[in-house]
DSSP file (Angstrom, degrees, kcal/mol; ACC not computed):
  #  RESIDUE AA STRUCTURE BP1 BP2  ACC     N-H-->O    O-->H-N    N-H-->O    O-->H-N    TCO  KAPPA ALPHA  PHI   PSI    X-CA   Y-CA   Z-CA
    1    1 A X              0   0    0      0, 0.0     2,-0.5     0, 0.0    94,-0.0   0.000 360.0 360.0 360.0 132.6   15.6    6.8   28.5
    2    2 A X        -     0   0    0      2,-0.0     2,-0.5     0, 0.0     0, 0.0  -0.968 360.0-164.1-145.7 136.9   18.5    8.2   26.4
    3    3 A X        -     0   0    0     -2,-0.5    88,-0.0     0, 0.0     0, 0.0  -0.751  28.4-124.4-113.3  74.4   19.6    7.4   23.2
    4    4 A X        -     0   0    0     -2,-0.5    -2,-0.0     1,-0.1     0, 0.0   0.096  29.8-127.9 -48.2 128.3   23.3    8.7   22.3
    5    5 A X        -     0   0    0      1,-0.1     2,-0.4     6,-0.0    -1,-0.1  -0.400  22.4-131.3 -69.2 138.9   23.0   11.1   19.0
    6    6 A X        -     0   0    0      1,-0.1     5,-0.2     2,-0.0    -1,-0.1  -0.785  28.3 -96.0 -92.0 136.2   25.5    9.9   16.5
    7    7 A X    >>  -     0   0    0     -2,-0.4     3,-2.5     1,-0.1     4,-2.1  -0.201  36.4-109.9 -64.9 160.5   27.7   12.5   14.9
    8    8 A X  H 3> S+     0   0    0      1,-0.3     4,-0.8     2,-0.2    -1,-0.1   0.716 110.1  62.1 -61.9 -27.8   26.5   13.6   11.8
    9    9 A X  H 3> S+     0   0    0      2,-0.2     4,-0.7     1,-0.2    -1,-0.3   0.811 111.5  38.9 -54.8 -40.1   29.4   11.8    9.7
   10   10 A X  H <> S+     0   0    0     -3,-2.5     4,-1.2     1,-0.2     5,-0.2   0.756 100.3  64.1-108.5   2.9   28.4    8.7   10.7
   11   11 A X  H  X S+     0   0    0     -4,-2.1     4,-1.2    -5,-0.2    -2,-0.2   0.756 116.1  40.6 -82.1  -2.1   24.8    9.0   10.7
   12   12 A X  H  X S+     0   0    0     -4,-0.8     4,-0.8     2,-0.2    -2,-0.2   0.460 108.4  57.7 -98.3  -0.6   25.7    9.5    6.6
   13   13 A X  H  < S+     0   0    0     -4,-0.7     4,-1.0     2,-0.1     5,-0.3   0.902 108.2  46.9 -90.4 -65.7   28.3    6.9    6.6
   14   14 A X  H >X S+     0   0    0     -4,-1.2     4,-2.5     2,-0.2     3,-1.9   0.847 120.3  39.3 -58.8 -62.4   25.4    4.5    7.8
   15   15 A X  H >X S+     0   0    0     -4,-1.2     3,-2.3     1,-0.3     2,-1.6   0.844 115.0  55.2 -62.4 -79.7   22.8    5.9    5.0
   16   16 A X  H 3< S+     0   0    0     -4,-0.8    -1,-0.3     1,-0.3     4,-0.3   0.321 107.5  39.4 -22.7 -28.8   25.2    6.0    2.8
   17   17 A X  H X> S+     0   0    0     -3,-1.9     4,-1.4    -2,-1.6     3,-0.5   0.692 116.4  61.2-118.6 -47.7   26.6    2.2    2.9
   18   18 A X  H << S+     0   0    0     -4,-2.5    63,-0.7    -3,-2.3    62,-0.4   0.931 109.3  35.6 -55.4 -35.5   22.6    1.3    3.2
   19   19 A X  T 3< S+     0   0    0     -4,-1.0     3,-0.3    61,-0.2    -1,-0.2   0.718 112.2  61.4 -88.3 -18.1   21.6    2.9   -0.2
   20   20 A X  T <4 S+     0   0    0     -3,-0.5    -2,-0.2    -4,-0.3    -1,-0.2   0.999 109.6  43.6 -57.1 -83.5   25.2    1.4   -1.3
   21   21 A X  S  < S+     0   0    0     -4,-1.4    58,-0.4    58,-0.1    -2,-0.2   0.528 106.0  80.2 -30.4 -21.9   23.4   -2.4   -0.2
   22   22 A X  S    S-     0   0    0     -3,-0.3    56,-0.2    -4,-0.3     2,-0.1  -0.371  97.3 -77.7-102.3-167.2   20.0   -1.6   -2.0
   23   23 A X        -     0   0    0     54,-2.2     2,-0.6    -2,-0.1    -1,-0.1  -0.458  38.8-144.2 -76.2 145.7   18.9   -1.8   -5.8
   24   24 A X        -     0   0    0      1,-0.2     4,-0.3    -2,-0.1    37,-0.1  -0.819  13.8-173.6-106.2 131.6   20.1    1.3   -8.0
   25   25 A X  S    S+     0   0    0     -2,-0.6     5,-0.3    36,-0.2    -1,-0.2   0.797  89.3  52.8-103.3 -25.8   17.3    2.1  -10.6
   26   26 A X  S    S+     0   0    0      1,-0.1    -2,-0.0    35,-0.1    35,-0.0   0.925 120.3  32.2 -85.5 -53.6   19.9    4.8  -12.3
   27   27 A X  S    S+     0   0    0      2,-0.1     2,-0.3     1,-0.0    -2,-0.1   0.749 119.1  58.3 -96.3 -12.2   23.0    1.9  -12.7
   28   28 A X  S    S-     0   0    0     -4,-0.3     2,-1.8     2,-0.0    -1,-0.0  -0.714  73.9-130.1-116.3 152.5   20.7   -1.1  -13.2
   29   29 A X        +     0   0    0     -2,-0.3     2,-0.6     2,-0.0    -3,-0.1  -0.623  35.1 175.6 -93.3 118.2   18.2   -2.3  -15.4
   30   30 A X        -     0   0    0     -2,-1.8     2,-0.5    -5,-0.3    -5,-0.0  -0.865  13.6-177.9-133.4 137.8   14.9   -3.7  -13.5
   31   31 A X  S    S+     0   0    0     -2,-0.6     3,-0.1     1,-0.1    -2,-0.0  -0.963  74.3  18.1-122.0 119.0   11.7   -5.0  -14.7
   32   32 A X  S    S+     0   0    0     -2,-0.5     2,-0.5     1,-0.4    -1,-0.1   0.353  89.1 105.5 118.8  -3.5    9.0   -6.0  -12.2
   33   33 A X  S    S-     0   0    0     44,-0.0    -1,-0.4    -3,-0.0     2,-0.3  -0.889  76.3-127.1-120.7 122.8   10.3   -4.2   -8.9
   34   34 A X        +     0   0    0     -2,-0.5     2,-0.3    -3,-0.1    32,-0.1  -0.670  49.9 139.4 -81.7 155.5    7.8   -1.2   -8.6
   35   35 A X        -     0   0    0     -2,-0.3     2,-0.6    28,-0.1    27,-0.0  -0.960  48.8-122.8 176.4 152.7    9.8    2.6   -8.3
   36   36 A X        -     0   0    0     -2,-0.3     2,-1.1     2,-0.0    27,-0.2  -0.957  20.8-144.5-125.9 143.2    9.2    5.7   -9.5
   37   37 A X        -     0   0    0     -2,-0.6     3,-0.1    26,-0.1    24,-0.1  -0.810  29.2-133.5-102.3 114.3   12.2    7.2  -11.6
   38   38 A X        -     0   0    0     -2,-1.1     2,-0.7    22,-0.3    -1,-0.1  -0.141  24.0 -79.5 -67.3 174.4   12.2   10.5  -11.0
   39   39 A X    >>  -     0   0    0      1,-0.1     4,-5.1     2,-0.1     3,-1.5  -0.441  41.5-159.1 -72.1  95.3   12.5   13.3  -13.1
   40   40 A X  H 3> S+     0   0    0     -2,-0.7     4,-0.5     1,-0.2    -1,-0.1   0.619  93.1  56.2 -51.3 -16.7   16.4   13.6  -13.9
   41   41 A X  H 34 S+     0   0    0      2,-0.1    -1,-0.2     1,-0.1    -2,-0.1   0.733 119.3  40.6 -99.9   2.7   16.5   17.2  -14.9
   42   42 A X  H <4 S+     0   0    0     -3,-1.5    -2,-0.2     1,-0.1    -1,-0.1   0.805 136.5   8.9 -40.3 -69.7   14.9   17.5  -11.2
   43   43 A X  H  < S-     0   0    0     -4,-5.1    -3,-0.1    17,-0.0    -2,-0.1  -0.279  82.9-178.5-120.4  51.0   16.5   15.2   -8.8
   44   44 A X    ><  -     0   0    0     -4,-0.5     3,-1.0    -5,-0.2    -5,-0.1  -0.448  33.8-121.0 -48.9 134.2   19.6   14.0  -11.3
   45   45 A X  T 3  S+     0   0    0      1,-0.2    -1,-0.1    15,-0.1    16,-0.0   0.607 105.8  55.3 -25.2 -55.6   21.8   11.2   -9.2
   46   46 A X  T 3   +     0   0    0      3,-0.0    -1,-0.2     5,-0.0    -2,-0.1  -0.210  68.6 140.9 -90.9  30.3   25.0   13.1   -9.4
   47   47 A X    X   -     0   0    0     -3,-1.0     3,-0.7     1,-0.1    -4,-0.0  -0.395  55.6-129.7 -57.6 149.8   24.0   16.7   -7.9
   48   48 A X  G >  S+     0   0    0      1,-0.2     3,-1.9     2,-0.1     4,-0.3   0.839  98.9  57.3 -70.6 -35.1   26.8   17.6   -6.0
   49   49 A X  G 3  S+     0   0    0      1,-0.2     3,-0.5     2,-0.1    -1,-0.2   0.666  83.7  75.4 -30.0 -42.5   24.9   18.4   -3.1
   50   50 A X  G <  S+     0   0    0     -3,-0.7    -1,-0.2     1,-0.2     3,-0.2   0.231  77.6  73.4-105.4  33.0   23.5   15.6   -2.8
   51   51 A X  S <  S+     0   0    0     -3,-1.9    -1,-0.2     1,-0.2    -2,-0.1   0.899 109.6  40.5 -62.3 -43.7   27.0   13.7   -1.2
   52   52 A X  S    S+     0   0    0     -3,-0.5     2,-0.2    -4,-0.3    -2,-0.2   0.034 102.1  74.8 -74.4  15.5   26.3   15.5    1.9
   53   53 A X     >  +     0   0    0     -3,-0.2     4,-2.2     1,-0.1    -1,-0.2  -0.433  50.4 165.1-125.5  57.4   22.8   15.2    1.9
   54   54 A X  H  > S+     0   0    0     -2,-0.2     4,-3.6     1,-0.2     5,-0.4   0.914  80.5  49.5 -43.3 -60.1   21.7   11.6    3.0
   55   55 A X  H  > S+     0   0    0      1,-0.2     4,-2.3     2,-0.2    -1,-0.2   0.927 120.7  40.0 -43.3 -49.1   17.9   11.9    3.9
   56   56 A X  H  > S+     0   0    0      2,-0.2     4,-2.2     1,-0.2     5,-0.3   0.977 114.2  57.9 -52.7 -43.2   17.5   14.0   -0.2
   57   57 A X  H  X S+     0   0    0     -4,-2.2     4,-3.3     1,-0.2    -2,-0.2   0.963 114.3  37.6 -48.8 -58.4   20.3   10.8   -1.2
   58   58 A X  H  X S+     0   0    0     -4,-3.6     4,-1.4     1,-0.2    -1,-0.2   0.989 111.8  58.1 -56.2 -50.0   17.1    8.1    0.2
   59   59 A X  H  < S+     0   0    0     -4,-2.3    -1,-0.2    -5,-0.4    -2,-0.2   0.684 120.1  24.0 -84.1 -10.3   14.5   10.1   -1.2
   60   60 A X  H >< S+     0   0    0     -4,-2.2     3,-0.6    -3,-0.2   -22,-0.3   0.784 122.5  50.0 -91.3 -39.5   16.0    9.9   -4.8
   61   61 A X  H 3< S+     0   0    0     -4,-3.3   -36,-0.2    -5,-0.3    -2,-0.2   0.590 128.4  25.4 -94.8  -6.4   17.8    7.0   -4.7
   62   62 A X  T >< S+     0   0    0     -4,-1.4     3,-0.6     1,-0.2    -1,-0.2  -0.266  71.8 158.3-151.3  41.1   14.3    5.0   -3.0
   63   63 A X  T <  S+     0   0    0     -3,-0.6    -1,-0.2   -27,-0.2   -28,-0.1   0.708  74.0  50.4 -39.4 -37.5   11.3    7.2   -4.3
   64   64 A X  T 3  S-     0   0    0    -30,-0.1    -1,-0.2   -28,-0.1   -29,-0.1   0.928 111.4-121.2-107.1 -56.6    8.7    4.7   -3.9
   65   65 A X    <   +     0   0    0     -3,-0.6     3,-0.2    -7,-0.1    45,-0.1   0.522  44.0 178.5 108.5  18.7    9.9    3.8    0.3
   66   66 A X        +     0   0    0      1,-0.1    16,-0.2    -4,-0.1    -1,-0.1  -0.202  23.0  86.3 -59.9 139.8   10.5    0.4   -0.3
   67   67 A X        +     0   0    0     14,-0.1     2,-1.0    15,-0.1     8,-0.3  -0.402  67.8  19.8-178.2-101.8   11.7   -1.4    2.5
   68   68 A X        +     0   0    0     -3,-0.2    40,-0.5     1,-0.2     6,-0.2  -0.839  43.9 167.5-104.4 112.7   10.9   -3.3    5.7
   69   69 A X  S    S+     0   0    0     -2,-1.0     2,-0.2     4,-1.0    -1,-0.2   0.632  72.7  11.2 -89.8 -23.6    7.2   -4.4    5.2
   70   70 A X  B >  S-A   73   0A   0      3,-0.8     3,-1.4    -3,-0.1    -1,-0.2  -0.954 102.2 -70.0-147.8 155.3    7.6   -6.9    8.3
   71   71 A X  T 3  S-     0   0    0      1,-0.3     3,-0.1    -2,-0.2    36,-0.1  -0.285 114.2 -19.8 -71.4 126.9    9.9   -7.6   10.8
   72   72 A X  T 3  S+     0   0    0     -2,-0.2     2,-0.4    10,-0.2    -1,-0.3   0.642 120.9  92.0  75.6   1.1   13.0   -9.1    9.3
   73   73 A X  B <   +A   70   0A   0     -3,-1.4    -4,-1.0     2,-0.0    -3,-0.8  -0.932  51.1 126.0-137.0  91.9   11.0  -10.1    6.0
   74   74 A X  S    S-     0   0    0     -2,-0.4     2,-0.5    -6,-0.2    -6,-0.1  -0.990  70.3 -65.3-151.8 154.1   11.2   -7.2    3.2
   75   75 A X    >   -     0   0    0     -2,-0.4     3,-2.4    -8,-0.3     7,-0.1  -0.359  38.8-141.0 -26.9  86.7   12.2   -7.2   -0.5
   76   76 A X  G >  S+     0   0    0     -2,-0.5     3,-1.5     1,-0.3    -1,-0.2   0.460  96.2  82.0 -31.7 -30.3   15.9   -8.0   -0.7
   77   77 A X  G 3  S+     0   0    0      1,-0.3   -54,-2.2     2,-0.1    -1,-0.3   0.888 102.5  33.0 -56.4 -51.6   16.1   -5.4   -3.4
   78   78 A X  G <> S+     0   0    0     -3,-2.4     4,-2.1   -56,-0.2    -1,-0.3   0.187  72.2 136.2 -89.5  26.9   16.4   -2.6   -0.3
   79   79 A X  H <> S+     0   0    0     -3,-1.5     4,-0.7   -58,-0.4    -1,-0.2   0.583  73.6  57.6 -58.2 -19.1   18.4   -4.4    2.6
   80   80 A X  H >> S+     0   0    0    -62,-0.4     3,-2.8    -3,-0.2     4,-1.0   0.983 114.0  35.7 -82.3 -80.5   20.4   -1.5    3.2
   81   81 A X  H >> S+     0   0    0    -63,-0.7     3,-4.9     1,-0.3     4,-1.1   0.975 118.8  56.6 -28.1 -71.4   17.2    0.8    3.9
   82   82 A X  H 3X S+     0   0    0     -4,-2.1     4,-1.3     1,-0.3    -1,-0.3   0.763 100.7  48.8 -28.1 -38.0   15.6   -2.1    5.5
   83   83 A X  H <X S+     0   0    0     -3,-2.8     4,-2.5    -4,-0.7    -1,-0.3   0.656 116.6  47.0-105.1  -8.1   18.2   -2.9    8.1
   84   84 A X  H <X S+     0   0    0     -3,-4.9     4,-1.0    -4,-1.0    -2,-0.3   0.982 116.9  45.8-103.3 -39.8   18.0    1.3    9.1
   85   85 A X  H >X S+     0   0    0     -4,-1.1     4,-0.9     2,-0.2     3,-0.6   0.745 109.6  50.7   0.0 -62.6   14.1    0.9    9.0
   86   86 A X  H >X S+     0   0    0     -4,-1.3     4,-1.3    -5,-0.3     3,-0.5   0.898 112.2  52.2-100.4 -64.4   14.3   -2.5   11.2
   87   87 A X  H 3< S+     0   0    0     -4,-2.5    -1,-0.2     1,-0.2     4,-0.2   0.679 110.4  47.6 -49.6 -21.9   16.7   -0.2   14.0
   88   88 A X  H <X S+     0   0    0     -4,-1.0     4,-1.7    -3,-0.6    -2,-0.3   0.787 108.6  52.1 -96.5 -19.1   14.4    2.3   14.2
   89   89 A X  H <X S+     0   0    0     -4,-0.9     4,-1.7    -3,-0.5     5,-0.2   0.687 109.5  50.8 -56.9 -35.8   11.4    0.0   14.7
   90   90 A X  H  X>S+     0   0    0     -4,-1.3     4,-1.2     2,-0.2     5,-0.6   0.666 106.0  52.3 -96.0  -1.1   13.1   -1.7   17.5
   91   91 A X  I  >>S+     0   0    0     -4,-0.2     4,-2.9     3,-0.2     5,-2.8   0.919 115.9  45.9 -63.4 -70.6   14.0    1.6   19.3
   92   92 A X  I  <>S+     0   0    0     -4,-1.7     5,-1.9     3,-0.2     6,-0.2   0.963 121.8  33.9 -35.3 -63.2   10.3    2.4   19.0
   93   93 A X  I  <5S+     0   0    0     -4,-1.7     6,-7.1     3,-0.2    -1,-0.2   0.869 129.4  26.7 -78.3 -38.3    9.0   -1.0   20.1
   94   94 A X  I  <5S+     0   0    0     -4,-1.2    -3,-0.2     4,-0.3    -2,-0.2   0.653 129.4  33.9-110.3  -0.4   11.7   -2.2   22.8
   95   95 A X  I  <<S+     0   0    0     -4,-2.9    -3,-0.2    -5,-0.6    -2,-0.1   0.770 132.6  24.9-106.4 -43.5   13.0    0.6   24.1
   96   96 A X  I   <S+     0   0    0     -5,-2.8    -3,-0.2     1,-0.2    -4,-0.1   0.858 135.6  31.7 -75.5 -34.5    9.8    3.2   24.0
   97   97 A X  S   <S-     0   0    0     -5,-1.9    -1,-0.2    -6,-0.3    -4,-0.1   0.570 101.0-128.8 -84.9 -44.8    7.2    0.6   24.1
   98   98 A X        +     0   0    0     -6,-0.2    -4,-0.3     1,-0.1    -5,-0.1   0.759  38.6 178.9  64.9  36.7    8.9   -1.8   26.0
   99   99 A X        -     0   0    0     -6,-7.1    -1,-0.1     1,-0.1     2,-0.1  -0.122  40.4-101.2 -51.0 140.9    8.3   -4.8   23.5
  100  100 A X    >   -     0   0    0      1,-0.1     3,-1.6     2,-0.0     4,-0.3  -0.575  65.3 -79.8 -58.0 157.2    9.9   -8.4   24.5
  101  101 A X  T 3  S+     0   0    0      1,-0.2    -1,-0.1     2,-0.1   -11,-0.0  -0.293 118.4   1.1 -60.9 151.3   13.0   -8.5   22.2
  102  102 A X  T 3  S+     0   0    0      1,-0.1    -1,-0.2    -3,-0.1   -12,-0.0   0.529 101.8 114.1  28.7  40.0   12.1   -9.4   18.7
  103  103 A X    <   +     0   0    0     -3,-1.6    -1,-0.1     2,-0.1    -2,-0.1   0.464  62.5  85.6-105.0 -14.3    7.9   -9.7   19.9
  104  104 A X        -     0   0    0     -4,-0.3     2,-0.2     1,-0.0   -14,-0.0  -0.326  53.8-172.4-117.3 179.0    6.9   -6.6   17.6
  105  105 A X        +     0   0    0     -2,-0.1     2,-0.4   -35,-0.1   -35,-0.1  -0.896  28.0 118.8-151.4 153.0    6.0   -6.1   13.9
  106  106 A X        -     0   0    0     -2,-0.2     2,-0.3     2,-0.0   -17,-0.1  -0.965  39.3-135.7 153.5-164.2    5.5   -2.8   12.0
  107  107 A X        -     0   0    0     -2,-0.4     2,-0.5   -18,-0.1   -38,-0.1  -0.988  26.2-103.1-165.2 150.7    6.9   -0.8    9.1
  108  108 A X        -     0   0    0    -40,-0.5     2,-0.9    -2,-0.3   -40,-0.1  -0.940  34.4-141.6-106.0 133.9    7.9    3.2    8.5
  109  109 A X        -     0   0    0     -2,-0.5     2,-1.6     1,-0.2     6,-0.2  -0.446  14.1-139.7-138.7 120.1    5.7    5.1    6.6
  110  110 A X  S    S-     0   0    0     -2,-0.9     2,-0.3   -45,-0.1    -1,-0.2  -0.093  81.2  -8.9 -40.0  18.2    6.5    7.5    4.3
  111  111 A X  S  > S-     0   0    0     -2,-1.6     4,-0.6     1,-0.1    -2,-0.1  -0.923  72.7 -95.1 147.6-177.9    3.6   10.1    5.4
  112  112 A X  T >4 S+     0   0    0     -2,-0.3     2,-3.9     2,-0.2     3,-1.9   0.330 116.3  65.1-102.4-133.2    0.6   10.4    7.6
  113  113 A X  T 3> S+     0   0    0      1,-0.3     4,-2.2    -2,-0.1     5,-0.2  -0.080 107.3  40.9  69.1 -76.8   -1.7    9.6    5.0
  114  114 A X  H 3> S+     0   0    0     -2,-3.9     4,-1.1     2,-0.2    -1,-0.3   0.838 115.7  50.1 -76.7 -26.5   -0.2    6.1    4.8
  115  115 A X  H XX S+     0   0    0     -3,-1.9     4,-2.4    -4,-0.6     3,-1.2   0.957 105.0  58.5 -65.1 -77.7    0.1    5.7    8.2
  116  116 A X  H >> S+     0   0    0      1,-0.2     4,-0.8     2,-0.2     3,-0.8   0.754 106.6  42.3  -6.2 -83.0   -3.2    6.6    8.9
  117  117 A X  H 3< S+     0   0    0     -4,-2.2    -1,-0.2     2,-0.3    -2,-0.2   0.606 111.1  54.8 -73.2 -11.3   -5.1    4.1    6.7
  118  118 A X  H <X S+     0   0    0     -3,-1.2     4,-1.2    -4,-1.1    -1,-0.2   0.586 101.0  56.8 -96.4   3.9   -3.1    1.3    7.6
  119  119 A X  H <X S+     0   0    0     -4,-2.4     4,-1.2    -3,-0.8    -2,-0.3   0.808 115.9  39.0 -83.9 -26.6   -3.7    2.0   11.1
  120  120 A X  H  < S+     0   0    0     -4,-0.8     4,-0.2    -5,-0.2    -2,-0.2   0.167 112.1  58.1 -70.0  -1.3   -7.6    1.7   10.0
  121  121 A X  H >> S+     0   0    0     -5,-0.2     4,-2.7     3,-0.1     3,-1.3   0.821 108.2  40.9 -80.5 -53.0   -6.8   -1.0    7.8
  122  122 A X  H >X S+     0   0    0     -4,-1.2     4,-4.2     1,-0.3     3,-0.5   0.953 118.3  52.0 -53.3 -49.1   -5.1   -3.5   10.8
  123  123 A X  H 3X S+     0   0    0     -4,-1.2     4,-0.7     1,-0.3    -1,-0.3   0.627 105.0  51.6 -86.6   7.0   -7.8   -2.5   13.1
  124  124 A X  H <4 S+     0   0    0     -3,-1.3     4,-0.3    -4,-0.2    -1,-0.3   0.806 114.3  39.1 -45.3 -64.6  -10.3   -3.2   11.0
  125  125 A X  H XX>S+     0   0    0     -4,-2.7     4,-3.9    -3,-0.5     3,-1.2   0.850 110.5  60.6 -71.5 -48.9   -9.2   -6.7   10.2
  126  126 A X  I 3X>S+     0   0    0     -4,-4.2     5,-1.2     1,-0.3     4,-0.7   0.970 118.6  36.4 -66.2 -38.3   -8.1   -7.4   14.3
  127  127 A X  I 3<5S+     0   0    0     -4,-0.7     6,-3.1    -5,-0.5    -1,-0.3   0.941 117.1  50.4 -66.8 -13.0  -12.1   -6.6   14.9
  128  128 A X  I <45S+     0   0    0     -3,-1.2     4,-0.4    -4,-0.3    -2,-0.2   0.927 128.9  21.2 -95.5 -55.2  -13.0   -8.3   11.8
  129  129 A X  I ><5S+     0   0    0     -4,-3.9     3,-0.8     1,-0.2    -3,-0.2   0.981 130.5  33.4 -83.5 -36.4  -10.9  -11.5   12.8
  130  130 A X  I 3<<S+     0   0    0     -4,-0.7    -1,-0.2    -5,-0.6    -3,-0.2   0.652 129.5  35.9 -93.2 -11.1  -10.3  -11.5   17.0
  131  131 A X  T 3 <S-     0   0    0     -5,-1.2    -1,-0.2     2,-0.1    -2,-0.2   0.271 101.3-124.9-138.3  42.7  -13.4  -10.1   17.8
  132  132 A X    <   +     0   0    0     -3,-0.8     2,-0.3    -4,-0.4    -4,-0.2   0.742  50.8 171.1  30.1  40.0  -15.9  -11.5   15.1
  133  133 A X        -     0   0    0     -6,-3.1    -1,-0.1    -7,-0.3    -2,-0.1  -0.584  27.1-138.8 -72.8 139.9  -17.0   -7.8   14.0
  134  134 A X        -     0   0    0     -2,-0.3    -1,-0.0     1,-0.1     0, 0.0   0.015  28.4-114.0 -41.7 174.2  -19.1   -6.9   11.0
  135  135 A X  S >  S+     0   0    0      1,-0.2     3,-2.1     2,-0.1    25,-0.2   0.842 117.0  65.2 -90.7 -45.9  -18.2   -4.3    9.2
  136  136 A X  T 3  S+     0   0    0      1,-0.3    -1,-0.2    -3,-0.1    -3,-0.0   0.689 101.5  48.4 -51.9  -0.8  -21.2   -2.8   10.2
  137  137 A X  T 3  S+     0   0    0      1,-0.0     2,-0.4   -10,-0.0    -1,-0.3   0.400  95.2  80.6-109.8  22.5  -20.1   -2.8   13.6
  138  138 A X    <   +     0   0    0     -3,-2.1    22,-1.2    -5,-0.0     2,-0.3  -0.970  54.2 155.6-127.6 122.8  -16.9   -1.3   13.1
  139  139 A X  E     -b  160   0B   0     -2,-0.4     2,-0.5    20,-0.2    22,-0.2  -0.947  38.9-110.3-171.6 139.7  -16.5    2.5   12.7
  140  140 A X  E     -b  161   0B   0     20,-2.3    22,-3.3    -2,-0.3     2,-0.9  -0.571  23.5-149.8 -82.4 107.4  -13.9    5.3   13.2
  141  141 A X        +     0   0    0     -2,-0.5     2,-0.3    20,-0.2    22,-0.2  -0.737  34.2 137.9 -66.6 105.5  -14.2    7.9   16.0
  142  142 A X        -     0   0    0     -2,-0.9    22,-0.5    20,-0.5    20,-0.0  -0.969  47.2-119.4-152.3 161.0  -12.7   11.4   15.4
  143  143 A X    >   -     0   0    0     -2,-0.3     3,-1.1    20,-0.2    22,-0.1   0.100  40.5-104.8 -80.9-179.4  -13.2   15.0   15.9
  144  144 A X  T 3  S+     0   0    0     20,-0.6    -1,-0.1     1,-0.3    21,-0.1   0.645 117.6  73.2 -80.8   3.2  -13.4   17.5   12.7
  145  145 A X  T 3  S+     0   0    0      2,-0.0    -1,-0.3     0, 0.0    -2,-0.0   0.305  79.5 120.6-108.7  -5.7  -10.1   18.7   13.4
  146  146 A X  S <  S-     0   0    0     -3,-1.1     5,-0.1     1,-0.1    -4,-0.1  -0.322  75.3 -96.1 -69.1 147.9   -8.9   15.0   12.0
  147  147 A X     >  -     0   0    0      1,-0.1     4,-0.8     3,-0.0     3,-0.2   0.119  34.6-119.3 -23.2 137.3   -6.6   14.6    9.1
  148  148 A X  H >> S+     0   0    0      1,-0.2     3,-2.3     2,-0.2     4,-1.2   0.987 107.0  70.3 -72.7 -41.1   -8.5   14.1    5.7
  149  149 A X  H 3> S+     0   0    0      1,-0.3     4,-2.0     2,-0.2    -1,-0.2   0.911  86.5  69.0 -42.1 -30.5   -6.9   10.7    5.1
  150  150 A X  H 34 S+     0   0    0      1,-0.3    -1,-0.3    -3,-0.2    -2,-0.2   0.967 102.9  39.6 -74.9 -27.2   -8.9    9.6    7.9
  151  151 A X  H XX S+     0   0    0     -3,-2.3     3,-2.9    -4,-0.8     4,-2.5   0.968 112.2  63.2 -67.5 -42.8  -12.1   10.0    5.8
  152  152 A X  H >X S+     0   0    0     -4,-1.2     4,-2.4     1,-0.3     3,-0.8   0.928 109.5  41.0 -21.7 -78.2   -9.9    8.6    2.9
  153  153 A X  H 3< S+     0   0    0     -4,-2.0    -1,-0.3     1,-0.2    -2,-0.1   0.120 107.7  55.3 -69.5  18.8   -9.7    5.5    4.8
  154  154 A X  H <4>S+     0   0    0     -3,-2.9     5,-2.0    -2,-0.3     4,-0.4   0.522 105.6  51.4-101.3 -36.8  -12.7    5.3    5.9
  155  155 A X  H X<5S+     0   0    0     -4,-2.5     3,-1.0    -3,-0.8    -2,-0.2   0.954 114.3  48.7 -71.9 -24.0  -14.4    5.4    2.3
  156  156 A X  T 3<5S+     0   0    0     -4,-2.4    -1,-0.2    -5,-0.3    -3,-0.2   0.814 111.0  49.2 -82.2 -17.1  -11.9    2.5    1.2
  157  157 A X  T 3 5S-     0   0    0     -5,-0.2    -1,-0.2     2,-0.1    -2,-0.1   0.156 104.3-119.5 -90.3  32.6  -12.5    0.5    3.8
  158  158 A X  T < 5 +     0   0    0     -3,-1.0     2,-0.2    -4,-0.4    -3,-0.1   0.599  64.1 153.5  52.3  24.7  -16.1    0.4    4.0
  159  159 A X      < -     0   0    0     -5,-2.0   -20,-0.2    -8,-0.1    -1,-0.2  -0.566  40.3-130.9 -98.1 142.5  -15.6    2.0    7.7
  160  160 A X  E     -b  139   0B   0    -22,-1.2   -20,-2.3   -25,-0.2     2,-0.3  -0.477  20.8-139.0 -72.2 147.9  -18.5    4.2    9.4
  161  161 A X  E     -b  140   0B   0    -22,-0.2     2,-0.3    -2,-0.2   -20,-0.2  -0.930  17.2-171.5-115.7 138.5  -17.5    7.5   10.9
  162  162 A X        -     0   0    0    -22,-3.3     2,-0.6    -2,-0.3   -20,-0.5  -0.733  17.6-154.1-139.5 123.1  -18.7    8.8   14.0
  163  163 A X        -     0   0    0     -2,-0.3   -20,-0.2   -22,-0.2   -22,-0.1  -0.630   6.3-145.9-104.8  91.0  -17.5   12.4   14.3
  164  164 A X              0   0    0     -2,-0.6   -20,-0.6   -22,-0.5    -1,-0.1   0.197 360.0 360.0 -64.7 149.0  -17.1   13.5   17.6
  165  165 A X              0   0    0    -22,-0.1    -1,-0.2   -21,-0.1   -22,-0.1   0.575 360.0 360.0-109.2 360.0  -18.1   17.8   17.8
């Protein structure tokens, strides 16, 4: 499987023209949309830097990560993020995976941390619903070497650990 690299000019033309498409928190006034505005004499909007810099350009311009929560279904406010979210999800899911075309569901998400517990959230709810589990019968396997979030997510989801040595 091979995936041709795009040169680096147009992998910033494509962020670029996505964060162009989403909501601006700097040029616009929003109430209700949750974001965090960062600290302008930090991350200010107009570093010079940060023309050439796409990934820093998302991570200012979209602190929070909003974007594709479902396939094809996300807050209109980020479609530009969304639609580069939505392409890397189907890479994952039909080309790595081998998904049928348009079969899959998913999200990216900003850290392990969050990944983590919503991978112990869904399977938690697919035992809960497809295989009539208790919670008490439902419990997370892992060694000590595991991430902490995965005790995180175990105490917020009412999940047993059993901790392999």
């Amino acid at each position: 499987m091979h995936w041709p690299k795009l040169p680096e000019k147009e992998i910033k033309k494509r962020v670029f023209e996505a964060l162009d498409s989403n909501l601006n928190y700097h040029k616009e006034k929003i109430l209700g949309i949750p974001a965090t505005y960062l600290d302008q004499e930090q991350f200010y909007f107009d570093a010079p830097f940060l023309k050439d810099a796409a990934f820093l350009s998302v991570l200012i311009h979209n602190p929070n990560h909003i974007g594709c929560h479902t396939y094809q279904q996300g807050e209109s406010y980020f479609k530009g993020t969304q639609q580069l979210e939505i392409d890397l999800l189907r890479i994952c899911a039909e080309e790595i995976f081998g998904a049928e075309k348009n079969q899959w569901d998913g999200y990216v998400a900003p850290g392990g941390t969050e990944a983590n517990i919503q991978a112990q959230w869904m399977y938690r709810n697919y035992f809960h619903k497809n295989k009539n589990a208790s919670l008490n019968e439902i419990a997370l396997v892992f060694s000590s070497d595991a991430h902490y979030s995965v005790y995180k997510g175990s105490n917020l989801l009412g999940l047993k650990i059993l901790l392999c040595r």
